[in-house]
PDB file of N, CA, C and O in Angstrom, chain B, residues numbered from 101:
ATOM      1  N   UNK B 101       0.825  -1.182   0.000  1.00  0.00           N
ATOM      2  CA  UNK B 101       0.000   0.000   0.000  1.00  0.00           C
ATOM      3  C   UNK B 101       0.875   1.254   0.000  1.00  0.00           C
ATOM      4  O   UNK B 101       0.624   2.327  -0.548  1.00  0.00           O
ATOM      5  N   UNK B 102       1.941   0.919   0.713  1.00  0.00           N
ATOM      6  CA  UNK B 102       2.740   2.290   0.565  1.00  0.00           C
ATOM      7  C   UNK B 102       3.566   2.488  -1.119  1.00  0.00           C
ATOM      8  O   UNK B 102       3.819   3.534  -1.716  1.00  0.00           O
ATOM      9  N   UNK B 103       3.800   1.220  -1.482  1.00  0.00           N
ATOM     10  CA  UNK B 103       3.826   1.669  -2.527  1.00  0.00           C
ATOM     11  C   UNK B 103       2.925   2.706  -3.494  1.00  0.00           C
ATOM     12  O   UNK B 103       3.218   3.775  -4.030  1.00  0.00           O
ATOM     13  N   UNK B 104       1.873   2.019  -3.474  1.00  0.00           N
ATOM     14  CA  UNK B 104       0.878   2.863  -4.129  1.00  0.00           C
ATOM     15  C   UNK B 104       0.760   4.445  -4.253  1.00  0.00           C
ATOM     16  O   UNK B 104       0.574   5.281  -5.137  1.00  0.00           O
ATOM     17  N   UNK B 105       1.020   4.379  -2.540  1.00  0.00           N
ATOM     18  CA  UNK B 105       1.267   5.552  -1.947  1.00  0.00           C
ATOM     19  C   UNK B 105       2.364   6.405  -2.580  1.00  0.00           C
ATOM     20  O   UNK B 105       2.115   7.611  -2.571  1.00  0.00           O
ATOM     21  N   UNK B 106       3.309   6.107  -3.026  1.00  0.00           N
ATOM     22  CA  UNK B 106       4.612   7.266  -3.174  1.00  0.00           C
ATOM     23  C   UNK B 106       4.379   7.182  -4.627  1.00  0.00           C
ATOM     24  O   UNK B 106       5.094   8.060  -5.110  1.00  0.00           O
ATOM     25  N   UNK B 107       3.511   6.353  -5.920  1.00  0.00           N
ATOM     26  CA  UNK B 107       3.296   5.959  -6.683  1.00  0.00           C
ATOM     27  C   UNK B 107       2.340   7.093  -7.295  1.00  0.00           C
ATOM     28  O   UNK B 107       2.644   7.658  -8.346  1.00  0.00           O
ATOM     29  N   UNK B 108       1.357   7.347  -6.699  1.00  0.00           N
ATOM     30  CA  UNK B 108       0.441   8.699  -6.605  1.00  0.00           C
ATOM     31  C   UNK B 108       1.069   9.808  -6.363  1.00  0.00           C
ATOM     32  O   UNK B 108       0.706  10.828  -6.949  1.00  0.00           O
ATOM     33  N   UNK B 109       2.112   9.837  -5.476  1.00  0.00           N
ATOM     34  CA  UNK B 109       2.233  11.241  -4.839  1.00  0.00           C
ATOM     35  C   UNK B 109       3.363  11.310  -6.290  1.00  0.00           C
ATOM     36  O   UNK B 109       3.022  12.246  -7.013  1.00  0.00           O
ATOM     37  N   UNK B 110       4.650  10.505  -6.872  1.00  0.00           N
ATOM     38  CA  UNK B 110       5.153  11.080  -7.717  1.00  0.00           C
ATOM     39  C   UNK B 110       4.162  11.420  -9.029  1.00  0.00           C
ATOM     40  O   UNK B 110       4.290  12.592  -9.381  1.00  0.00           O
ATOM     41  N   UNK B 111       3.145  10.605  -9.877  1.00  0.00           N
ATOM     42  CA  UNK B 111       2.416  10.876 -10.238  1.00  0.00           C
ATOM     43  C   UNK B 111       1.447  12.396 -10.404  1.00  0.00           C
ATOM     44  O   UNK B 111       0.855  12.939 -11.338  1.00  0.00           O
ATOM     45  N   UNK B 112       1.706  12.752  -8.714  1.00  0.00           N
ATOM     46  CA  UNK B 112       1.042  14.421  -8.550  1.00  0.00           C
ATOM     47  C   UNK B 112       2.035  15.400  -8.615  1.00  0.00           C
ATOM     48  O   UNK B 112       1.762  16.587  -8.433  1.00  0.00           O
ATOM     49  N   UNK B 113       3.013  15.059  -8.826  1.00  0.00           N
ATOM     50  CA  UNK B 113       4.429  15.917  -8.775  1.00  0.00           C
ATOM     51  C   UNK B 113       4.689  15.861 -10.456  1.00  0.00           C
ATOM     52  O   UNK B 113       5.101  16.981 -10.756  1.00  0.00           O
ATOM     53  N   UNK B 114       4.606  14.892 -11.842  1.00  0.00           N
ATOM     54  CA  UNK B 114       4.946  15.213 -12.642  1.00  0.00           C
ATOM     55  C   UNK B 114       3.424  15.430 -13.382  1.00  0.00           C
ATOM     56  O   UNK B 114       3.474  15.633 -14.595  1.00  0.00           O
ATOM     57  N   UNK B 115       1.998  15.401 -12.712  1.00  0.00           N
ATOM     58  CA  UNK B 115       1.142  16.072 -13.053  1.00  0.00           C
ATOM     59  C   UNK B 115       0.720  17.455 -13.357  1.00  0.00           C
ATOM     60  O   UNK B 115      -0.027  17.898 -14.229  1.00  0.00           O
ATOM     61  N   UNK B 116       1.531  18.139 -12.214  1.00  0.00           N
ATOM     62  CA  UNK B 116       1.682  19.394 -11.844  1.00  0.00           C
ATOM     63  C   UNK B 116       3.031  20.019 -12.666  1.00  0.00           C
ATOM     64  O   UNK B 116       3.039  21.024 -13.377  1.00  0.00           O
ATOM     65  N   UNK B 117       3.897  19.334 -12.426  1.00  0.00           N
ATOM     66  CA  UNK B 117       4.826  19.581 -13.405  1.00  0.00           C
ATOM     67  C   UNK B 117       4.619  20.141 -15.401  1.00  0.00           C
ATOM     68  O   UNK B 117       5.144  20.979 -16.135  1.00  0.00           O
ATOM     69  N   UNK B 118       3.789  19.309 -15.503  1.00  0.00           N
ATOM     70  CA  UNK B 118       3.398  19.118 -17.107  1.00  0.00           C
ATOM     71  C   UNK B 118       2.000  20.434 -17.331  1.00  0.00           C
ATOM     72  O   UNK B 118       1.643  20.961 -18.385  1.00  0.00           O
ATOM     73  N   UNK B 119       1.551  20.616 -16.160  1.00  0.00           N
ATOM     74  CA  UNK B 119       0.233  21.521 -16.187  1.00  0.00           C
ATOM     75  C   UNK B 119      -0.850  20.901 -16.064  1.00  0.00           C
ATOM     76  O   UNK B 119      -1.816  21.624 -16.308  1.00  0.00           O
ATOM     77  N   UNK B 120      -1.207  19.436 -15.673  1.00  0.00           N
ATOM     78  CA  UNK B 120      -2.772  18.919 -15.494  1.00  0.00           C
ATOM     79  C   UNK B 120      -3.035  18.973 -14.267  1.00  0.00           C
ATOM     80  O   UNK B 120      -3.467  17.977 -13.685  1.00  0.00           O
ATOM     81  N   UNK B 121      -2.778  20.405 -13.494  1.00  0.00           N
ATOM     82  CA  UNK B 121      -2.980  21.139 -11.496  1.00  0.00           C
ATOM     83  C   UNK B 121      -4.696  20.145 -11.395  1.00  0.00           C
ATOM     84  O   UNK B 121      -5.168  19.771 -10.322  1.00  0.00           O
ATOM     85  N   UNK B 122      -5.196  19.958 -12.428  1.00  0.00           N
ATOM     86  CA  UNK B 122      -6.814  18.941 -11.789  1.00  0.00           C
ATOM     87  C   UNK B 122      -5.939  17.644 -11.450  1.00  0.00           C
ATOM     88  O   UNK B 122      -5.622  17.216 -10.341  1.00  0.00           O
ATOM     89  N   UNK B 123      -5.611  17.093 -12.838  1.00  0.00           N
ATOM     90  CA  UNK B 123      -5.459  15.514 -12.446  1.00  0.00           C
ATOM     91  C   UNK B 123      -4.366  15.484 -11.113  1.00  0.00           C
ATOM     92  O   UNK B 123      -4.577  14.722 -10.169  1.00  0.00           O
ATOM     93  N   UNK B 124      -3.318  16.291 -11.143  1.00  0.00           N
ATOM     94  CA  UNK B 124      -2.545  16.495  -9.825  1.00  0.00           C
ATOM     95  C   UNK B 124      -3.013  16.623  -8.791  1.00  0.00           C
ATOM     96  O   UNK B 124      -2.319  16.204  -7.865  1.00  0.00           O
ATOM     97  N   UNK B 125      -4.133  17.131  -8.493  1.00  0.00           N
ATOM     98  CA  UNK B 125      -4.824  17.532  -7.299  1.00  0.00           C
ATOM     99  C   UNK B 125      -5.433  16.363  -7.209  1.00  0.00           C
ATOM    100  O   UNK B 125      -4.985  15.850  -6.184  1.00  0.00           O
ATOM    101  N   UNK B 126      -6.293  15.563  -7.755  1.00  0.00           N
ATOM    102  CA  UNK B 126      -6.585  14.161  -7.695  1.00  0.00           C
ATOM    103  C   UNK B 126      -5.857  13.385  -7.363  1.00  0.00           C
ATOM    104  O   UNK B 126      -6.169  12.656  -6.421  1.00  0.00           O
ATOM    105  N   UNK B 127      -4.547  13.237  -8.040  1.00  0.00           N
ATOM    106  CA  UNK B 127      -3.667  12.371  -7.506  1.00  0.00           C
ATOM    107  C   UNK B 127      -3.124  12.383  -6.265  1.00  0.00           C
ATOM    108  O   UNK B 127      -2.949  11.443  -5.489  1.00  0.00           O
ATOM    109  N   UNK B 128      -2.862  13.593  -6.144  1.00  0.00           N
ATOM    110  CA  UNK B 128      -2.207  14.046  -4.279  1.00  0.00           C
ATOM    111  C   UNK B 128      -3.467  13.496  -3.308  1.00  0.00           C
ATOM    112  O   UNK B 128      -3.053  12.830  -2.358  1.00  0.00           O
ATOM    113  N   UNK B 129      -4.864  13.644  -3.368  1.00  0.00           N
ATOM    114  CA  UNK B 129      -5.718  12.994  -2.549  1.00  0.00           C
ATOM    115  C   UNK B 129      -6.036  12.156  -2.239  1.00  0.00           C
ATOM    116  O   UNK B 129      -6.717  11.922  -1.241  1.00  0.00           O
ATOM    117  N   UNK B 130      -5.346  10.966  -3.557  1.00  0.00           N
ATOM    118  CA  UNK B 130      -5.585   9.086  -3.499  1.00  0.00           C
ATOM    119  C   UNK B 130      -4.317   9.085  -2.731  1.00  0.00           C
ATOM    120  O   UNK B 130      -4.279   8.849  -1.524  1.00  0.00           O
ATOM    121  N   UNK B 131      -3.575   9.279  -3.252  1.00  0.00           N
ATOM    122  CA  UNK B 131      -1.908   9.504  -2.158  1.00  0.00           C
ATOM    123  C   UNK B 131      -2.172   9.976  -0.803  1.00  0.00           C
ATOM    124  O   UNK B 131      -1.609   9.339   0.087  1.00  0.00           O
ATOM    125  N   UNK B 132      -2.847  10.875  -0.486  1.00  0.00           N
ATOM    126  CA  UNK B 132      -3.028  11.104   1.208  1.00  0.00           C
ATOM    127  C   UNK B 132      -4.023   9.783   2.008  1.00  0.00           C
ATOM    128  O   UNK B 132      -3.816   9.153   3.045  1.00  0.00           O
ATOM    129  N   UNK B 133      -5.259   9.718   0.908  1.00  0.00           N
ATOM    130  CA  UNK B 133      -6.248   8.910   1.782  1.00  0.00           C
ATOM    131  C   UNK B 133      -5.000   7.558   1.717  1.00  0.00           C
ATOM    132  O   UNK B 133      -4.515   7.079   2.742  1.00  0.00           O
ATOM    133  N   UNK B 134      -4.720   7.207   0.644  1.00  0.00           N
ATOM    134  CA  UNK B 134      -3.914   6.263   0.931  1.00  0.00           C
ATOM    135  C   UNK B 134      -2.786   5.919   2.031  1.00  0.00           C
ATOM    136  O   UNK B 134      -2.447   4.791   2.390  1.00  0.00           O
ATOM    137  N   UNK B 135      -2.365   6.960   2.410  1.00  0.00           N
ATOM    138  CA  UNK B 135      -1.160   7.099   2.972  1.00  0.00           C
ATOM    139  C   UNK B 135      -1.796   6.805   4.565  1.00  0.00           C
ATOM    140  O   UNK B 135      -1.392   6.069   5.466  1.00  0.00           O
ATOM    141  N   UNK B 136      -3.022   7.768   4.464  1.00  0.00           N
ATOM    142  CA  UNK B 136      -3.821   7.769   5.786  1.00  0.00           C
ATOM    143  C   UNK B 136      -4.509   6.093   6.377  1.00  0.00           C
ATOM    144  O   UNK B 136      -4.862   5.650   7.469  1.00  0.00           O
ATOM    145  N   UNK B 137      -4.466   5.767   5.523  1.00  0.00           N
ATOM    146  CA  UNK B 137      -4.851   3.936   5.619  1.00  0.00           C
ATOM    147  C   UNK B 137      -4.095   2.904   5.861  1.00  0.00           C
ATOM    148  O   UNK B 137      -4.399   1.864   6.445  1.00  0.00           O
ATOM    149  N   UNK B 138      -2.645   3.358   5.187  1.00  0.00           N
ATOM    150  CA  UNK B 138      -1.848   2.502   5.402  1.00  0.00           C
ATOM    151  C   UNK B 138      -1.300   2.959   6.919  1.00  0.00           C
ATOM    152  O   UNK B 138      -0.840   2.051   7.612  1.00  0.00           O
ATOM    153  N   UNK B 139      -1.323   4.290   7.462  1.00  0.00           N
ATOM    154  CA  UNK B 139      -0.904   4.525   8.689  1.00  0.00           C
ATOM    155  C   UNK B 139      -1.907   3.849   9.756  1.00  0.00           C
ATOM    156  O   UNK B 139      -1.365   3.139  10.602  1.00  0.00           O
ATOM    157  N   UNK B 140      -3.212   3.980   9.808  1.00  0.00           N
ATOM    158  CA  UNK B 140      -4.043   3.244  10.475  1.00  0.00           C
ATOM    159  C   UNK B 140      -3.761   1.932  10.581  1.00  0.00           C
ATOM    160  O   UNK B 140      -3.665   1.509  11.733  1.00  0.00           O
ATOM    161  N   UNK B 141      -3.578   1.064   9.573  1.00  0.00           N
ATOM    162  CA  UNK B 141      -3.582  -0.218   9.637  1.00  0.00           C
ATOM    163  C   UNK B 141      -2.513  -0.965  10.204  1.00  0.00           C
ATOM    164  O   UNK B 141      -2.434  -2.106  10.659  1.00  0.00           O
ATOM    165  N   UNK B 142      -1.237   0.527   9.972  1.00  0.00           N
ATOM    166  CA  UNK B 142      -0.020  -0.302  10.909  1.00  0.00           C
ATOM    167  C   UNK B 142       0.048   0.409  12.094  1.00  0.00           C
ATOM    168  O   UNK B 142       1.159   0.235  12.596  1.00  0.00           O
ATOM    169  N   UNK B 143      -0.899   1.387  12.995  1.00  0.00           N
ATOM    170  CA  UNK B 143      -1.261   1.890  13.945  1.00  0.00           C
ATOM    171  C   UNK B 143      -2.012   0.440  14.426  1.00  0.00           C
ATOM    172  O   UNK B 143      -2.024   0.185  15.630  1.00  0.00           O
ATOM    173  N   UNK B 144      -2.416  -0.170  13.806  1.00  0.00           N
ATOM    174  CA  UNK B 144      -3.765  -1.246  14.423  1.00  0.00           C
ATOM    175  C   UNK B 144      -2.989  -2.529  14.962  1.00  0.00           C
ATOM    176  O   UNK B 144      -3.309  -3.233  15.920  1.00  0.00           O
ATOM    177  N   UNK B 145      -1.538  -2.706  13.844  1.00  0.00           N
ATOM    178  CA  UNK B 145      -0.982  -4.100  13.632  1.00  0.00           C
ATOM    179  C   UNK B 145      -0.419  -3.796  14.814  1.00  0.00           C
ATOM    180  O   UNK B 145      -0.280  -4.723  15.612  1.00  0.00           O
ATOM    181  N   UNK B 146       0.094  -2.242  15.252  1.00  0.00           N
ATOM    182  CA  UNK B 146       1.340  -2.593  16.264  1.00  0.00           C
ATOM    183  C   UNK B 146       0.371  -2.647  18.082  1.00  0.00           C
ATOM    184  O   UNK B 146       0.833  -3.083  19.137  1.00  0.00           O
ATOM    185  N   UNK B 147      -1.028  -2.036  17.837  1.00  0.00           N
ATOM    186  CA  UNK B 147      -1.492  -2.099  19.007  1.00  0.00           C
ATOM    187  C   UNK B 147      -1.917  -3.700  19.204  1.00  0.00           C
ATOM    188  O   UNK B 147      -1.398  -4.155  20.223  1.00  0.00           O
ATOM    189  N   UNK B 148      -2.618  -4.529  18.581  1.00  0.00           N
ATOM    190  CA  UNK B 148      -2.960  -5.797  18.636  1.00  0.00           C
ATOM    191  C   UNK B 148      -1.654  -6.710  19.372  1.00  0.00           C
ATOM    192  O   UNK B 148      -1.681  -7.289  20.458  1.00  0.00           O
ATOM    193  N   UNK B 149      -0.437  -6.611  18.313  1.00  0.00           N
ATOM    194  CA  UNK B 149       0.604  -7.055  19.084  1.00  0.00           C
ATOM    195  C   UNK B 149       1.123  -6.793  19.952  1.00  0.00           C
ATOM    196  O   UNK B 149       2.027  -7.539  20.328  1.00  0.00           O
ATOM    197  N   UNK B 150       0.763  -5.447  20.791  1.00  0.00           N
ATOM    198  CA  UNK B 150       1.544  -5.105  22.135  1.00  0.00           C
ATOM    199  C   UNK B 150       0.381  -5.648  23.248  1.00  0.00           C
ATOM    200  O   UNK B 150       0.336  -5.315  24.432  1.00  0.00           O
ATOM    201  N   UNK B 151      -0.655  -6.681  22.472  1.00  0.00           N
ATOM    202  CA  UNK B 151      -2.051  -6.860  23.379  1.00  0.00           C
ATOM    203  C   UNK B 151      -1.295  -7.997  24.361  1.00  0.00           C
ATOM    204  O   UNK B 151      -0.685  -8.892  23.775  1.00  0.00           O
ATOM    205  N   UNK B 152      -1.307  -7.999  25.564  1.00  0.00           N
ATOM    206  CA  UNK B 152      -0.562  -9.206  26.434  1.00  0.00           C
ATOM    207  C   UNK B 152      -2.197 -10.094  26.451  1.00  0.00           C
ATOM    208  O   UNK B 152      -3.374  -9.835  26.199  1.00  0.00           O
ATOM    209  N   UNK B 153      -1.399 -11.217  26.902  1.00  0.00           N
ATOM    210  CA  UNK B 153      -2.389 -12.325  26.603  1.00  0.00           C
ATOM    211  C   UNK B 153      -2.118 -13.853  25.551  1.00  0.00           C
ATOM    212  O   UNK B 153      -2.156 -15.061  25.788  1.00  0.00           O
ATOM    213  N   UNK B 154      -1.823 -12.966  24.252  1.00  0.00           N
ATOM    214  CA  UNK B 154      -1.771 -13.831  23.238  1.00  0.00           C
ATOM    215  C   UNK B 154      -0.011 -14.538  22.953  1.00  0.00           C
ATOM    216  O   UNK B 154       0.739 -13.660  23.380  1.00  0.00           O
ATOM    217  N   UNK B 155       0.270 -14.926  22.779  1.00  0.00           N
ATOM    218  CA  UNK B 155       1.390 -15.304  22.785  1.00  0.00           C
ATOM    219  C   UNK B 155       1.781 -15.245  21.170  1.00  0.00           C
ATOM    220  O   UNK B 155       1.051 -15.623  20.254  1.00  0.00           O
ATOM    221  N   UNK B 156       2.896 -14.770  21.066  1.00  0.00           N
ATOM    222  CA  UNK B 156       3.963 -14.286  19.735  1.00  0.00           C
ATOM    223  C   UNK B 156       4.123 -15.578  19.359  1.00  0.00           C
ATOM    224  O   UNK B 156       4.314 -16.561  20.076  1.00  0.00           O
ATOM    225  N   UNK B 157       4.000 -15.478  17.800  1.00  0.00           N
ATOM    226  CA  UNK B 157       4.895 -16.565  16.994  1.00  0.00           C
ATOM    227  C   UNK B 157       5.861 -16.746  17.234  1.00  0.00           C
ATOM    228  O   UNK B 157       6.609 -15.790  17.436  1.00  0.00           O
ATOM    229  N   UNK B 158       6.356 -18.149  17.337  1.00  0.00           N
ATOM    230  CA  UNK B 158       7.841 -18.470  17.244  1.00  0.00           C
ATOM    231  C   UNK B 158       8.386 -18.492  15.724  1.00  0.00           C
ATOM    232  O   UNK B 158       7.801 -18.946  14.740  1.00  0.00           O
ATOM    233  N   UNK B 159       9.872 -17.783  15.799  1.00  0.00           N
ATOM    234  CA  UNK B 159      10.279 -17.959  14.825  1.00  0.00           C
ATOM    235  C   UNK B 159      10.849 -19.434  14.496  1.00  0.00           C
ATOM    236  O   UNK B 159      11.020 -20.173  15.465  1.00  0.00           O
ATOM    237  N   UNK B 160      11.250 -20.067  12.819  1.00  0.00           N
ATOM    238  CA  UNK B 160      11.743 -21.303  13.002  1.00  0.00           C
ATOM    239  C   UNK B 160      13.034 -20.906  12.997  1.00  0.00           C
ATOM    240  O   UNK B 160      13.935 -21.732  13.140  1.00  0.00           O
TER     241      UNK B 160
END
């Protein structure tokens, strides 16, 4: 997802660059919500795992 993420945002950088300031402005907003999702979700991964109780995978 973070790919995606820096994928859009360069995308809004040579949008803007070239003169399409709409499609750029579009692009910078899939790039934020995106960015904003992928931060949640690894906000979520790291609270679940600091949950005591469950016991951690062993590595092999």
């Amino acid at each position: 997802m973070l790919y995606w993420t820096l994928c859009f945002a360069a995308f809004a950088v040579l949008a803007g660059a070239l003169g399409f300031f709409a499609l750029a402005g579009i692009a910078a907003a899939m790039a934020k919500v995106l960015f904003l999702v992928f931060a949640a979700l690894l906000l979520i991964s790291f609270l679940i795992q600091a949950l005591p109780g469950r016991p951690r995978p062993r590595q092999p």
